[in-house]
N, C-alpha and C positions, 0 to 999 in steps of 0.2 A: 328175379328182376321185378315182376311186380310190387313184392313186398317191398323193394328198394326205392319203385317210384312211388307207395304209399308214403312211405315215410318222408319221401321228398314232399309231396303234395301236404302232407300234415308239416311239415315245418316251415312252409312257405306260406300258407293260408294262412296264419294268426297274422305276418308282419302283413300281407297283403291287406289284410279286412281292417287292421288297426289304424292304419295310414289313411283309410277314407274319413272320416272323420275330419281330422286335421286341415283334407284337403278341401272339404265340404268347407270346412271354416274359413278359410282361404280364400275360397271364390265367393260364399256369401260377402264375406268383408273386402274386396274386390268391384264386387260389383253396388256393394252400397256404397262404398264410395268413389266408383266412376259415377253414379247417378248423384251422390249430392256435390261433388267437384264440380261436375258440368255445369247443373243446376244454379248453384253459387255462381262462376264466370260467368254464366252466360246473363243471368237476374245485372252483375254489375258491371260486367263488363260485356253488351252485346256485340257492338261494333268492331270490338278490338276482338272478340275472341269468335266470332262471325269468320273475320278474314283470315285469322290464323288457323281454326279448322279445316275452311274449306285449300287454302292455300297446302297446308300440311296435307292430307288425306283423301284428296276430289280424285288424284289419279289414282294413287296408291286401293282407294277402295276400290276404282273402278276393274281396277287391273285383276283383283285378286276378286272378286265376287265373277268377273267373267270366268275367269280360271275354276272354279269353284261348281257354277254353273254347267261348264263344260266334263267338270268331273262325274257330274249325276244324268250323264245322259248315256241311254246306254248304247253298246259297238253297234248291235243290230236294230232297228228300230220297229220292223215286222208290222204288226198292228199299231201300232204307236204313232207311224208312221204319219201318219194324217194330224194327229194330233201336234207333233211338233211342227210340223210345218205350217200349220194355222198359226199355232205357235208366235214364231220365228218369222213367219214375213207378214202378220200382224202387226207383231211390234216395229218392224222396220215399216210398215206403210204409214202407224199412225203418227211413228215421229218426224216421218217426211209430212205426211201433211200440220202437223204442228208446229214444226220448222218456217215450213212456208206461209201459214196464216199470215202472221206481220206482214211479208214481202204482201200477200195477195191483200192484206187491209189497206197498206198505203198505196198499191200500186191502184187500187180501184176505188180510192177514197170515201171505204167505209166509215160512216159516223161512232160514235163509240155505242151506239143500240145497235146496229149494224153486225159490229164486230163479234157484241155478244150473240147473238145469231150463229156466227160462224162458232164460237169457243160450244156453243149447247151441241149445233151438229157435229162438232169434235168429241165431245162427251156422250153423244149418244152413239158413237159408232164403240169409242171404248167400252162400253158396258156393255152391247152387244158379240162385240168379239169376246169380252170377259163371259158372258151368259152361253156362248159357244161352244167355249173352253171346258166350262163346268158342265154342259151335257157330254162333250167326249169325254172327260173326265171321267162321269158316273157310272158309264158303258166299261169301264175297264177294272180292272180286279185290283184292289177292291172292290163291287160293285158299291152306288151309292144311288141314294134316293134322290134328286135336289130339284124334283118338278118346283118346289117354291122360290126356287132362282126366277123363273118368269114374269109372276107376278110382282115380285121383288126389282126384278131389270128394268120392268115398264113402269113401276109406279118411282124410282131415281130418274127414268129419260124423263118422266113428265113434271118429277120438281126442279130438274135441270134446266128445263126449258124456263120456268120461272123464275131462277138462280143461276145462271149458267157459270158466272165469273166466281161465285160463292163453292159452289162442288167442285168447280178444279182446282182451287184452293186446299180442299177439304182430302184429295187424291196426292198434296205434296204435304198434309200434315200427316196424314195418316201413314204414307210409304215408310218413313223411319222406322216404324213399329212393326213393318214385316219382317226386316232383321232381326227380329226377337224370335220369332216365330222359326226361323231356320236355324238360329244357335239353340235354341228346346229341342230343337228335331236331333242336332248333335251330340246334346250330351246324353240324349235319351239313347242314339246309337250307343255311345262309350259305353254307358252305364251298362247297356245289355250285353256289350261284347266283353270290356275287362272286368264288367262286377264292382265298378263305383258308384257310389249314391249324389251323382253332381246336379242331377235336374231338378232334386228336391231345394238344395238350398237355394239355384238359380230361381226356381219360382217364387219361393216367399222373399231375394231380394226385388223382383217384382212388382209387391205389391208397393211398395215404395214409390214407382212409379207416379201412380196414379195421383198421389200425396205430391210428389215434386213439381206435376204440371198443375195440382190446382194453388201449390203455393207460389209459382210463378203467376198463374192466371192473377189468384187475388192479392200481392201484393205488386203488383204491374197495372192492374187495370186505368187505373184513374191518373199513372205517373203520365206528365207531360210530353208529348212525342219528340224522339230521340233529336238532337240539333243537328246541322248538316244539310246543305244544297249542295255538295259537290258531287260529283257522278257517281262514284264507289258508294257513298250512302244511300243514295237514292235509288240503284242499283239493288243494295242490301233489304232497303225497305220494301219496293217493291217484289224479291224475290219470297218477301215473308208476308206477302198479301196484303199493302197497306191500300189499295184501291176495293179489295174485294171485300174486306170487313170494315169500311165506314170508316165512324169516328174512333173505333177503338184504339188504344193509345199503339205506335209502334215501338215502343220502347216494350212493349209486351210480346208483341208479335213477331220481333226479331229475335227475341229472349229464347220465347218459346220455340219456335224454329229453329235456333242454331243450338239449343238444348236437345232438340230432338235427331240432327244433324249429325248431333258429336257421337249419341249413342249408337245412330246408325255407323257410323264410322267406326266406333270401334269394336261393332260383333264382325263386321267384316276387316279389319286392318289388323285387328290381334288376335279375338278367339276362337272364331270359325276355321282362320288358316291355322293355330295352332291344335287345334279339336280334332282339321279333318285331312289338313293334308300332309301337316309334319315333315315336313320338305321343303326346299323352295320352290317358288312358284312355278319357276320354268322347268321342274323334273316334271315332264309327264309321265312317269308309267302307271299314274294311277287313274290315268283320263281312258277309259272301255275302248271309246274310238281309234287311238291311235293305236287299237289291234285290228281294227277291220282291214288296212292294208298299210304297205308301205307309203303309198303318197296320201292317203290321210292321218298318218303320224307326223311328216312332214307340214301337212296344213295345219292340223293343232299347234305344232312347232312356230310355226310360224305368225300363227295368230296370237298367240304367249309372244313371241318377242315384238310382234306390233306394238301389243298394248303394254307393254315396257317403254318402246320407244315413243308411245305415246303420251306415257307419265311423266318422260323427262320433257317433253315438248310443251307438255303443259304447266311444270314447273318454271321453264325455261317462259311460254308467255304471260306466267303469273307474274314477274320479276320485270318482264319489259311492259307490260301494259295490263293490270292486275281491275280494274273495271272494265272492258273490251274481253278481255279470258273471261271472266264471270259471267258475264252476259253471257258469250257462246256456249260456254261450258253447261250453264243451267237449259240453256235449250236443246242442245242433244244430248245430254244428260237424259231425257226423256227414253231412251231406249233401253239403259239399265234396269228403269224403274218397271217398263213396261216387259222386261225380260222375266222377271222375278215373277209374273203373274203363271205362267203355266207350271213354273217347279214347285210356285206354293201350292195350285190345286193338287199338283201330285201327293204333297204331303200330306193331307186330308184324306 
């Protein structure tokens, strides 16, 4: 028997190890050009390719990165304990109070110095609970060093207070690029567990990156800002920071945000669900929790076909009133973004 499943194993390794390659080539050429596609639409077409991403993918990601989310937490929580839960109603405290900013600026007729006041003490509470996060963090096995979080947390609250509208800016340019960072954590799973070589080519399509946004930066900068006073553009332009960085042109800053938008969309809408759960979204067996008992499989359950019904609802007010869903959507959209913070420390 041995010797039979020797020869098995020696006849199935050559076609296994040959096939990597091929599919390294694949995904390299894949992802160079989901990054220069995007790049391209977005450089010439922002507005039009602005409302079709987010229209196409706003639920759709949001649904499956929760889902996703929920997979990597584990049934028991024991020491962890404290940590997700800082977690978890962190993020739900700072998007209610980011939510409600607006209401409380007009309702008490803050000036716009004012307002920025309130957006720094917004920002400083975020980076605080972020610097929280990273000492529970460092406490647990792994163990990690990051006393220079500190120094680092108070010297961002103090250029915040001097920029405040500028770093929360800087907190919706930068998010997209976390997505990156959890599909690396993927294929470096696969690669370990089946024996493929796929985080190497996803790396050096990569560097490409860098290259696509300073080619958007330098042939955008000085283009004329995008035309349009109607709500939905102005809408769009303000979602990509046209108040926070000056006079730069928005025909840049639209570019560049819904080029960053789309890639974020697509490590969560194709390759993270196809990398990690190979299923569809609503099979939980693969969620720890829903073995802690019967009525927390049913809450997982449940929370999966929310955010279904969620996705058609928000398809459903893209269709009826597609600048009013935008608005809402990008403002509690905030708790996705702020979710993603304690699973990336984990990763580290």
């Amino acid at each position: 028997m041995s010797t039979t499943l020797i020869e098995c194993e020696t006849s199935i390794a050559p076609s296994a190890v040959s096939s990597v390659p091929g599919t390294s080539r694949m995904l390299l050429a894949l992802a160079v050009g989901l990054i220069l596609v995007s790049a391209t639409l977005a450089a010439a077409l922002p507005i039009g390719f602005s409302i079709i991403t987010v229209f196409l993918f706003a639920g759709p990601h949001n649904w499956l990165e929760a889902r996703y989310m929920l997979s990597q937490m584990p049934a028991r929580w024991g020491k962890l304990r404290v940590y997700f839960l800082t977690g978890i109603l962190g993020a739900m405290l700072l998007t209610g109070l980011a939510a409600s900013m607006p209401l409380v600026g007009i309702s008490l007729d803050f000036s716009p110095q004012s307002y920025s006041y309130l957006i720094a003490a917004w920002n400083s509470l975020l980076l605080l609970w972020i610097l929280t996060l990273s000492q529970l963090r460092a406490a647990q096995n792994p163990r990690r060093n990051w006393q220079v979080a500190y120094p680092l947390t108070f010297a961002l609250i103090a250029v915040n207070w001097l920029y405040p509208t500028t770093m929360g800016m800087l907190l919706v340019y930068l998010h997209p690029l976390v997505a990156l960072a959890f599909l690396d954590r993927e294929l470096a799973r696969r690669d370990r567990l089946e024996q493929t070589n796929l985080q190497t080519p996803y790396r050096q399509a990569l560097l490409l990156l860098p290259l696509a946004i300073f080619g958007i930066v330098v042939a955008l900068w000085n283009q004329p800002n995008l035309p349009g006073d109607d709500l939905l553009s102005q809408a769009i332009t303000h979602h990509a920071g046209e108040s926070a960085f000056g006079n730069v042109s928005t025909h840049m800053l639209v570019a560049l945000h819904t080029f960053l938008e789309m890639l974020h969309y697509g490590v969560w809408v194709v390759a993270i669900p196809l990398l990690s759960i190979r299923r569809w979204p609503w099979q939980i067996d693969t969620v720890p929790l829903t073995r802690r008992s019967p009525i927390w499989r049913q809450a997982i359950l449940g929370v999966v076909a929310l955010g279904a019904i969620v996705m058609l609802v928000l398809w459903g007010s893209f269709l009826a009133d597609y600048p009013l869903t935008r608005n809402l959507y990008f403002t509690v959209a905030m708790l996705h973004v702020l979710a993603e913070v304690p699973f990336l420390l984990r990763l580290l």
